[in-house]
C-alpha positions as CSV (number, residue, x, y, z in Angstrom):
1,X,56.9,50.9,38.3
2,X,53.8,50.3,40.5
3,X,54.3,46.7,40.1
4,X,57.8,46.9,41.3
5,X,56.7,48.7,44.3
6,X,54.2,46.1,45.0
7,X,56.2,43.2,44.6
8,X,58.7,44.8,46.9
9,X,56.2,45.9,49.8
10,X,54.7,42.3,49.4
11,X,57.8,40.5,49.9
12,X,59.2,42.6,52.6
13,X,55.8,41.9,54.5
14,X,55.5,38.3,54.0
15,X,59.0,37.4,54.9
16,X,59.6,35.4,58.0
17,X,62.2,33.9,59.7
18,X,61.5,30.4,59.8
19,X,64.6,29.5,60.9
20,X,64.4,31.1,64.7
21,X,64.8,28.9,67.7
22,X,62.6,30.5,70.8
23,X,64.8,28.4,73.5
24,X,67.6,27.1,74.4
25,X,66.2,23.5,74.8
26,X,68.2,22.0,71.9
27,X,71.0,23.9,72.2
28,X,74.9,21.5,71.3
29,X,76.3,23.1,74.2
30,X,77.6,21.6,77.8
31,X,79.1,23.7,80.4
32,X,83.2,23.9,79.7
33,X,82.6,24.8,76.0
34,X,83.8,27.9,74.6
35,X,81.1,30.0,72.6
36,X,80.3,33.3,71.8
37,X,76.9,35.0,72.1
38,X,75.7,37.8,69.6
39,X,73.5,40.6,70.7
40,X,71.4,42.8,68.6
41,X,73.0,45.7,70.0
42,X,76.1,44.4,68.5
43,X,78.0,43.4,71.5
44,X,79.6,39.9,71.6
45,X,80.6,38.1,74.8
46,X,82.8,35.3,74.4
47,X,84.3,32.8,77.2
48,X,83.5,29.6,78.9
49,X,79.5,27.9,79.0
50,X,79.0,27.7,82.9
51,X,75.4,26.9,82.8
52,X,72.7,25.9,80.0
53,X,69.0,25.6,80.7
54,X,66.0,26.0,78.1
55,X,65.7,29.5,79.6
56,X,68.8,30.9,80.2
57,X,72.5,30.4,79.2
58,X,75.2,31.3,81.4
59,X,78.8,32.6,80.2
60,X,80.9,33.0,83.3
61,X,78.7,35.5,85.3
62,X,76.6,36.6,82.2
63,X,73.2,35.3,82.3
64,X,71.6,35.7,78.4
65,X,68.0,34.6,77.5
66,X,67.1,33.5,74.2
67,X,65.2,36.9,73.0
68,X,68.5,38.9,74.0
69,X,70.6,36.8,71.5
70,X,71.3,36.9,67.8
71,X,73.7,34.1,67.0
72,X,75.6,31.6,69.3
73,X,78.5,30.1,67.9
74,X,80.4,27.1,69.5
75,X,84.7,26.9,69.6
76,X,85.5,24.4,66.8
77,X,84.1,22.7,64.1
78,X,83.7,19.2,62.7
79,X,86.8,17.4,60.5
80,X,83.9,15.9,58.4
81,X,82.5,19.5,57.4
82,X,83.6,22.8,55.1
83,X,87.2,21.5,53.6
84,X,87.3,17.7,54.0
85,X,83.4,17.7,52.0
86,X,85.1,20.4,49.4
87,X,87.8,18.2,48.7
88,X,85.9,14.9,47.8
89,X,83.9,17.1,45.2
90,X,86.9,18.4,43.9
91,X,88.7,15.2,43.8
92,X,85.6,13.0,41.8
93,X,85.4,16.3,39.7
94,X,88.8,16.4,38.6
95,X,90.3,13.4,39.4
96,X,90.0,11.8,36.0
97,X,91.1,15.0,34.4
98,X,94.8,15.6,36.9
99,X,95.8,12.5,37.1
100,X,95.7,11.7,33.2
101,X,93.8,8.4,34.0
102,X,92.4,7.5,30.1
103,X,95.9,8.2,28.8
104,X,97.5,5.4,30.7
105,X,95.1,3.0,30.0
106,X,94.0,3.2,33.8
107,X,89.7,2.7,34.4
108,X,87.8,5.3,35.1
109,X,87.0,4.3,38.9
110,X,90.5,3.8,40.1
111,X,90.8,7.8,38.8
112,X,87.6,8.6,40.3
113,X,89.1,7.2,43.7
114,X,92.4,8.2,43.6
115,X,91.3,11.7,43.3
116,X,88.4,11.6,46.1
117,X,91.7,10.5,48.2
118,X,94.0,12.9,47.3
119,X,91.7,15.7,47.5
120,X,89.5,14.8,50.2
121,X,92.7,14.5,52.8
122,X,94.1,17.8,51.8
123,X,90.7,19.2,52.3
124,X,90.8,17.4,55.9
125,X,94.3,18.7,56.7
126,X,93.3,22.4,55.7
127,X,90.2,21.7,58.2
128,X,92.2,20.6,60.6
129,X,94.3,23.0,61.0
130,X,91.5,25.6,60.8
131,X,89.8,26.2,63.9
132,X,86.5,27.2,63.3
133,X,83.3,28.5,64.6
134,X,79.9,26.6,64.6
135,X,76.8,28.3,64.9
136,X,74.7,26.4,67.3
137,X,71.6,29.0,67.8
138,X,70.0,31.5,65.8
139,X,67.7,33.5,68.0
140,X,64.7,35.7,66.0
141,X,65.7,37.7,62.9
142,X,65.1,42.0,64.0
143,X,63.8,42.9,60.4
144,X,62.5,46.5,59.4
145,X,61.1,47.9,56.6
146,X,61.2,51.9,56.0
147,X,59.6,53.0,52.9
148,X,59.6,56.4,52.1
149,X,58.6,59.3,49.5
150,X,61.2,61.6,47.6
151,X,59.7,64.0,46.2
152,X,62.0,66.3,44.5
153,X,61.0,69.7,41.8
154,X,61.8,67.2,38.6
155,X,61.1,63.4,40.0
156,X,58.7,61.5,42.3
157,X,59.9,58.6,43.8
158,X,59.7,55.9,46.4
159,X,62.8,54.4,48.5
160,X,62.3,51.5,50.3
161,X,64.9,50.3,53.3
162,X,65.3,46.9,54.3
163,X,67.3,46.1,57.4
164,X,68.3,42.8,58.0
């Protein structure tokens, strides 16, 4: 039990967020895209990019700085990405196997491709029609650790909270 507790106070220490950007230097957005901006106090403000600047990003009159934002996610998502990348592993996966390739005498490659094909443009005209999201910045992770004693007339215990 103690060594439980330890490994659990030890890793909820040591974590950090190594994936935090502190500006908005590198950001994939021009003025005239659509985003949305994340808060941590859970508000999200969508609409049009009117200004970007390592300091400060503008959404119509809103002016956000990098330490006030969670998440920015761009309008829109690549072709090449999520369904299209999905299909072509399905396809080589079981392209041999659905299209009955060894049974009529066809090689092994010609399967291979024919199913890398077929799956990889459904997977493209799923993504297509999908409009998605990207996320272009993630600003610093707001983590919190509560650990507390419950001490009750039978048990002793200890709860420990993360918040993510």
């Amino acid at each position: 039990m103690k060594r439980t507790v330890a490994v659990l106070l030890l890793t909820s220490l040591t974590a950090a967020p190594a994936w935090a950007q502190t500006d908005f230097s590198r950001l994939r957005l021009e003025p005239g895209d659509r985003a949305r901006v994340f808060q941590p106090s859970g508000i999200e403000v969508a609409g049009v990019v009117t200004a970007v600047e390592p300091g400060q990003l503008t959404i119509g009159e809103i002016t956000f700085a990098p330490d006030d934002v969670l998440k920015i996610q761009r309008s829109g998502d690549s072709i090449l990405t999520g369904g299209t990348l999905v299909g072509v592993g399905m396809g080589a996966f079981f392209g041999t196997a659905v299209f009955d390739c060894y049974g009529n005498g066809r090689s092994g490659g010609a399967c291979l491709l024919a199913g890398v094909v077929a799956y990889g443009s459904l997977g493209a005209l799923i993504d297509y029609a999908h409009k998605g999201q990207t996320t272009v910045f993630r600003g610093k992770r707001r983590t919190s650790a509560i650990l507390a004693p419950v001490i009750t007339g039978d048990r002793k215990a200890i709860v420990l909270s993360l918040g993510f």
